[in-house]
C-alpha positions in Angstrom: 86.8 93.8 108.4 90.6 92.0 107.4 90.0 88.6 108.1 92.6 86.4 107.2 92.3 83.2 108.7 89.5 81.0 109.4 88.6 77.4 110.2 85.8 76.1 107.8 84.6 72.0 107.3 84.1 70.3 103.7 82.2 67.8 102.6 82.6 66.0 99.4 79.0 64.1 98.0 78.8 60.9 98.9 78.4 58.5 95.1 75.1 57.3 94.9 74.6 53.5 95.7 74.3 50.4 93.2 70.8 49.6 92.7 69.2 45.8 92.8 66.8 45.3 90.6 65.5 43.3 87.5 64.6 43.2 84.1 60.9 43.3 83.9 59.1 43.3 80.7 55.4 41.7 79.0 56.6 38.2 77.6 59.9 38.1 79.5 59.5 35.4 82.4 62.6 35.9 83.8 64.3 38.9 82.9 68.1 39.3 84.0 69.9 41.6 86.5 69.3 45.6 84.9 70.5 47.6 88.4 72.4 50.8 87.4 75.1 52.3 89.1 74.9 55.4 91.3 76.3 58.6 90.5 79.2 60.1 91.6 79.1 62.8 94.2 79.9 66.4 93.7 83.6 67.5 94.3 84.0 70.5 97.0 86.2 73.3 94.5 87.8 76.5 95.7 88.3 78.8 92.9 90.0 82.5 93.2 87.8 85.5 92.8 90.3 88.3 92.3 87.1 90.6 93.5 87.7 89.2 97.2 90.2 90.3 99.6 89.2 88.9 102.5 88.2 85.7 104.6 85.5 87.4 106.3 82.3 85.4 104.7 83.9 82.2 106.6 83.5 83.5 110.3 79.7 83.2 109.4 79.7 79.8 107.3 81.8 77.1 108.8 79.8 73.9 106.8 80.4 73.2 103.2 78.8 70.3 101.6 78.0 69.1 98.3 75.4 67.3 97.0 75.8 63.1 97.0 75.2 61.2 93.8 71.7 59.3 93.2 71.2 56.2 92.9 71.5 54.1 90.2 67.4 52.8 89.1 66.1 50.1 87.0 66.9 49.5 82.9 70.6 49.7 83.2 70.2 54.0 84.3 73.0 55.5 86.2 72.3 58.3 88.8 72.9 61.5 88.1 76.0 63.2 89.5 75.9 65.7 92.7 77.0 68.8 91.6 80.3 70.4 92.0 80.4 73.1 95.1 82.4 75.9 94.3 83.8 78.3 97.0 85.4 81.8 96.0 88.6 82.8 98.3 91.2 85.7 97.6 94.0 85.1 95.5 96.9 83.9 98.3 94.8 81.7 100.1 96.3 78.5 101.3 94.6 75.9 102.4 95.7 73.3 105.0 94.2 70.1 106.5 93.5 71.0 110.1 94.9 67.6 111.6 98.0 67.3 110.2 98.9 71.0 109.0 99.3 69.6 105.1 99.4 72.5 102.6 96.5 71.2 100.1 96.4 74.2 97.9 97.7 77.6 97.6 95.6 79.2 95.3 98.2 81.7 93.9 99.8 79.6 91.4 96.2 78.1 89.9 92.9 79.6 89.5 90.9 76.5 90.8 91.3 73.5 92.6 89.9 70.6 93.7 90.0 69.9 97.5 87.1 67.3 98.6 86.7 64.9 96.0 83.4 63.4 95.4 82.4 59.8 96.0 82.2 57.3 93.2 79.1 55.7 92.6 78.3 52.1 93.6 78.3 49.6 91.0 74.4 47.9 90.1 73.8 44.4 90.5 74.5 43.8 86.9 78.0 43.8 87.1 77.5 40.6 89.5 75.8 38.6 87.6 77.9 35.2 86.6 77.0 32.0 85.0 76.3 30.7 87.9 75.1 33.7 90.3 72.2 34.8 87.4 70.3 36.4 90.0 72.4 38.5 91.8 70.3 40.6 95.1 73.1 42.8 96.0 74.6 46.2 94.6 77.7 47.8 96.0 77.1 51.3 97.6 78.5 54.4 96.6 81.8 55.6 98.0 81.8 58.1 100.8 83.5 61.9 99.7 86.0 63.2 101.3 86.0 65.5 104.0 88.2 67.6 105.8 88.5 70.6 108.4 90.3 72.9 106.8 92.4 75.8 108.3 91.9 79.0 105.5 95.6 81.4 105.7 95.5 84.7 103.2 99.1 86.0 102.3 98.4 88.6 100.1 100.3 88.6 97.1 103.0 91.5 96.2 106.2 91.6 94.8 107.5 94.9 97.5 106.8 94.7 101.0 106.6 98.0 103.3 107.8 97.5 106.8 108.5 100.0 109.6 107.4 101.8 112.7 103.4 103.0 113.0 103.6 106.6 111.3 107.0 106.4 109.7 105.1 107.4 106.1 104.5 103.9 104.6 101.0 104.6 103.8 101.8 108.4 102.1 104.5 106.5 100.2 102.0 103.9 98.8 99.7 106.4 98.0 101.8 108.8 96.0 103.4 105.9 94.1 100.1 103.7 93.3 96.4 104.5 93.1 96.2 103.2 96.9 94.2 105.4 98.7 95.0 104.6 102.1 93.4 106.5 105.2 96.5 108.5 106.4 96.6 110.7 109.9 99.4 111.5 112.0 98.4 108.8 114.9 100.0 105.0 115.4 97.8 102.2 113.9 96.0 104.5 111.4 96.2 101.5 108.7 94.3 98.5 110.0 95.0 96.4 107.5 97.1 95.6 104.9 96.9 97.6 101.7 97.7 96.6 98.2 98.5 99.5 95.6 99.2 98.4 91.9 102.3 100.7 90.4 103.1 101.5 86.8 105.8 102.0 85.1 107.6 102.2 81.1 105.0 102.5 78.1 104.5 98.9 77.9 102.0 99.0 80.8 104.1 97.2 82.9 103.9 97.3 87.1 104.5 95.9 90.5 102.6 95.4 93.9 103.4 96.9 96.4 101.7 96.1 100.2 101.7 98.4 103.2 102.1 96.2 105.8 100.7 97.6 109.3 101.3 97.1 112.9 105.1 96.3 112.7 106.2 97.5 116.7 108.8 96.1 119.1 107.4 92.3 119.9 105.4 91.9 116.8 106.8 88.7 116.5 105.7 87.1 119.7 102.1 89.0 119.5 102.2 92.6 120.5 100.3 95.1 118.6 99.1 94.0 115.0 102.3 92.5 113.9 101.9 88.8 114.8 98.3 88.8 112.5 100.5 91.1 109.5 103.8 89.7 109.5 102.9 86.5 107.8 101.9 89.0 104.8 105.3 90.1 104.1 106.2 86.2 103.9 105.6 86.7 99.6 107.0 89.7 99.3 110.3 89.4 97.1 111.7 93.0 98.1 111.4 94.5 101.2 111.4 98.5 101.3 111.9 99.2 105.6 110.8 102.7 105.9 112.2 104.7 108.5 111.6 108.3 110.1 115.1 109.5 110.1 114.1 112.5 111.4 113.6 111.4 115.0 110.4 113.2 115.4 108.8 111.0 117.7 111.6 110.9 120.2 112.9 107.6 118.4 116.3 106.8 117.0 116.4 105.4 113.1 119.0 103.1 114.0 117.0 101.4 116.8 114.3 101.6 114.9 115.7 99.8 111.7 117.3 97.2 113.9 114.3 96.3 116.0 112.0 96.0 113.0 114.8 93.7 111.2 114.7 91.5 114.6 111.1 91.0 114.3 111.4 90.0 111.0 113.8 87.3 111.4 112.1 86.0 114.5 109.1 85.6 112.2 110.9 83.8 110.1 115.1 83.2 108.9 114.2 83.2 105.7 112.1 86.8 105.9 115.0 88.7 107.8 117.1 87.5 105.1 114.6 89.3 102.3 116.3 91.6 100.2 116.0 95.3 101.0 115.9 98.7 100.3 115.8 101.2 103.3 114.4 104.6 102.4 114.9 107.2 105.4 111.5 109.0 105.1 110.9 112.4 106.3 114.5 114.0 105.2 112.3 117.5 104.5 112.1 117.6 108.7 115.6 115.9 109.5 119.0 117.8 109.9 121.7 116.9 107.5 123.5 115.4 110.8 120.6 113.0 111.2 120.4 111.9 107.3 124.1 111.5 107.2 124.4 109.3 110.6 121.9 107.1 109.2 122.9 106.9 105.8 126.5 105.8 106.9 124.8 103.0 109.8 122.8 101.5 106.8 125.4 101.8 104.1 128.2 99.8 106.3 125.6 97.1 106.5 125.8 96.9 102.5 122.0 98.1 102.0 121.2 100.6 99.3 120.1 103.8 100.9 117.6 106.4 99.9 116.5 109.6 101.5 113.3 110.6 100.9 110.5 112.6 101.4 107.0 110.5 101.0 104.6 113.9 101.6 106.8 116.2 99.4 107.5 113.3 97.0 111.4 113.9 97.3 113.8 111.4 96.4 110.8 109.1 95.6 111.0 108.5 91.2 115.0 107.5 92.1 113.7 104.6 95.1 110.9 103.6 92.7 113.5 103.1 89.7 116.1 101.2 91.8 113.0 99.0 92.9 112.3 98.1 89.6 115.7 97.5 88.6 115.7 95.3 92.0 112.7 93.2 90.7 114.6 92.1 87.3 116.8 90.0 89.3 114.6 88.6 91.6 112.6 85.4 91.5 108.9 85.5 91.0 106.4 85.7 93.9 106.6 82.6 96.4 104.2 79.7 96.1 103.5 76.2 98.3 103.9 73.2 96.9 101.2 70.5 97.8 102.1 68.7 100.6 98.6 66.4 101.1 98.4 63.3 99.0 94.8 62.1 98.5 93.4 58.5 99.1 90.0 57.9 98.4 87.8 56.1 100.9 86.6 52.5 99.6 83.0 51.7 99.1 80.9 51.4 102.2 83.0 53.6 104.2 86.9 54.4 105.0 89.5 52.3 107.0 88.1 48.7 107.2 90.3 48.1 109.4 88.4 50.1 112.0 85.7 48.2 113.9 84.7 47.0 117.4 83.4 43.8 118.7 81.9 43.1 122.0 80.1 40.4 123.9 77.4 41.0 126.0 74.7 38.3 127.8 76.5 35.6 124.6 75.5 38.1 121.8 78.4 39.5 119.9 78.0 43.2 118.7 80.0 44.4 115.6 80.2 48.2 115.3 81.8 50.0 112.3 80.6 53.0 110.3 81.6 51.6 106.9 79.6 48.5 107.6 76.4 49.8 108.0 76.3 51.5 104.5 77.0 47.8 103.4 74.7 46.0 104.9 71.8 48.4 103.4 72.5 47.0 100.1 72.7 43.5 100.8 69.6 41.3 100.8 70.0 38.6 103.8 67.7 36.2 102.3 70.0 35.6 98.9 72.2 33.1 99.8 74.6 34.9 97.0 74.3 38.4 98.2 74.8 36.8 101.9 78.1 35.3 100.3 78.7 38.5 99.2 78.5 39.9 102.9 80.2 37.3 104.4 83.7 37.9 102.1 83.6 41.7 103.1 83.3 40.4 107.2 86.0 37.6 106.3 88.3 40.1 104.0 88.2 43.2 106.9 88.8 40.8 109.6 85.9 40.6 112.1 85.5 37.0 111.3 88.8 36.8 112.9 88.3 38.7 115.8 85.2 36.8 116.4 87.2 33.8 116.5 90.3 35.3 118.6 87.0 35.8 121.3 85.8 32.4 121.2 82.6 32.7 119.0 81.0 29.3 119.2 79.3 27.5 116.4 75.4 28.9 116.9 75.8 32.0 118.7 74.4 35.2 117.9 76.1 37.8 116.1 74.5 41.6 116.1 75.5 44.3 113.5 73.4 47.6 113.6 70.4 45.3 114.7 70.2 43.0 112.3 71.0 39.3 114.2 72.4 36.2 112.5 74.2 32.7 113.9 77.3 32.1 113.5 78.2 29.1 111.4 82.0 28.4 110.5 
């Protein structure tokens, strides 16, 4: 199955926290402060696997996470990194952040990149030792990863576009021209999906891509048919070959056709309907002279190279083929995204500190904040300097404030996560 868009969430490790501890050794009374840091935590990577074509492994796995860091241990030892978690997507893939619709990545231009970064590991409570804090009980935790829900968009990569009408010869053409074996039969929406076909040409082994792009019919644009899930594929394309049956067979007129398929296309998007493009008026072997020459005279006085062809009998096709490469030497290379999401790390402990909520309920005061909690697991209340410690971070992210602004008196109890203190000013 073509699956070309998905919702998926990642998860960055969190870095492994700073450990407390101290320097313990036969003969040594008082050994100093010897608590390594934590390691970092892995970084979520998406790489392109040219082998994949497809988004369909993400409508069964929605949850990525990589491993956090450990923490640091005794003699000085850092914790060992979480590994990086690598995810394969098709080449094309662009990859936006949910919320705010931010292009992170397009992974067309690079072979990898890195979308979640991992947490940096908290620093060991021998960084805090002073000459007068010698005994430091606290550590700083490890920073949280990032994490992000993530909206997955494949647009296939191809340098010619085919657009027209279901079963106006776009999937013959691709087939005689490339090594595309599309399934071809003479009924609409025979090509579920789009297909790529690789074609060579000179003795240098040079070649294009060329994409057959399905399910183009009167409303694509607004969601009828296939066209609103295909259209955005064209959106790379850097020629646009708009196939047409001149011959009328089905009871349609070429010139309605063209111009219904080129209004679809620019109510996609300006910029597509203003593609460049070759129209090729397909099955000429079944049209009248009458019929070519009408339609060769419509498209001509709209200053659009013409070509009449014949896909199944392979008629006129080597002279459209040649013009298109001559087309391609003048055009710019395949369209990429530029990153639009700028990165900001959380800070150890958690994300905004900013962010908290204080109530007051029967004279108790209860602070609640996500960031705190990992905080207060590395602080040991009965050190007066790791309590100092705890007491800047409440001070420096403003609940002290807030306390105040609510009329904390002198005495009363404050509550964070269960663990109860008095306030003293």
């Amino acid at each position: 199955m073509f699956i070309d868009r998905a919702t998926i969430f990642v998860k960055a490790g969190n870095g492994g926290n700073g450990a407390v501890s101290f320097h313990r050794e036969k003969y040594v009374a008082a050994g100093g402060p010897d608590g390594g840091d934590g390691g970092r935590g892995g970084d979520v990577i998406f790489v392109v696997d040219k082998n994949l074509n497809t988004l369909e492994k993400f409508r069964y796995k929605k949850k990525y996470q990589a491993p956090d860091g450990n923490p640091g241990s005794s003699r000085n030892c850092t914790g060992r990194s979480g590994e990086n978690l690598i995810i394969p997507v098709p080449e094309g893939t662009i990859v936006r952040e949910a919320e705010t619709g931010q292009i992170m990545a397009d992974l067309s231009g690079t072979d990898s990149v890195i979308i979640a970064k991992g947490g940096k590991g908290g620093a060991g409570n021998q960084h805090f030792a002073t000459s007068t804090r010698q005994i430091p009980r606290f550590a700083k935790p490890g920073v949280p990863g990032e994490s992000f829900t993530l909206q997955l968009e494949l647009k296939l990569l191809a340098d010619v576009g085919l657009v027209g009408f279901p079963n106006v010869g776009k999937s013959t053409l691709i087939s005689v021209v490339s090594g595309a074996r599309p399934k071809i039969a003479n009924y609409h929406f025979t090509t579920l999906s789009p297909i790529l076909g690789v074609v060579g040409y000179g003795d240098e082994g040079r070649s294009f891509v060329m994409a057959d792009i399905p399910g183009l019919v009167e409303g694509a644009s607004e969601g009828v048919g296939l066209g609103h899930d295909f259209l955005r594929h064209v959106d790379r394309c850097r020629l646009i070959i708009h196939v047409v049956d001149v011959s009328g067979i089905e009871g349609r007129d070429p010139i309605d056709d063209f111009e219904k398929i080129n209004f679809e296309l620019r109510n996609f998007d300006e910029n597509l309907g203003a593609r460049p493009q070759i129209v090729a008026g397909n099955k000429c072997d079944l049209a009248s002279p009458e019929q070519i020459e009408r339609f060769r005279t419509y498209i001509e006085g709209k200053g659009l190279t013409f070509f009449p062809i014949s896909a199944a009998g392979r008629m006129g096709v080597k002279e459209l083929i040649a013009e298109v490469i001559h087309r391609l030497q003048t055009l710019p290379p395949v369209k990429t995204y530029e990153t639009e999401y700028v990165h900001v790390l959380p800070q150890a402990g958690g994300g905004d500190r900013t962010k908290f909520e204080v109530t007051e309920e029967n004279g108790i005061f209860y602070v609640e904040a996500d960031w705190l909690e990992q905080i207060l697991s590395t602080v040991n209340m009965d050190d007066y300097a790791s309590l100092q410690y705890f007491q800047r971070v409440l001070r420096e992210s403003g609940i002290i404030d807030r306390l105040d602004q609510m009329g904390i008196q002198e005495g009363q109890t404050v509550d964070i996560f269960g663990f109860q203190f008095e306030y003293v000013r």
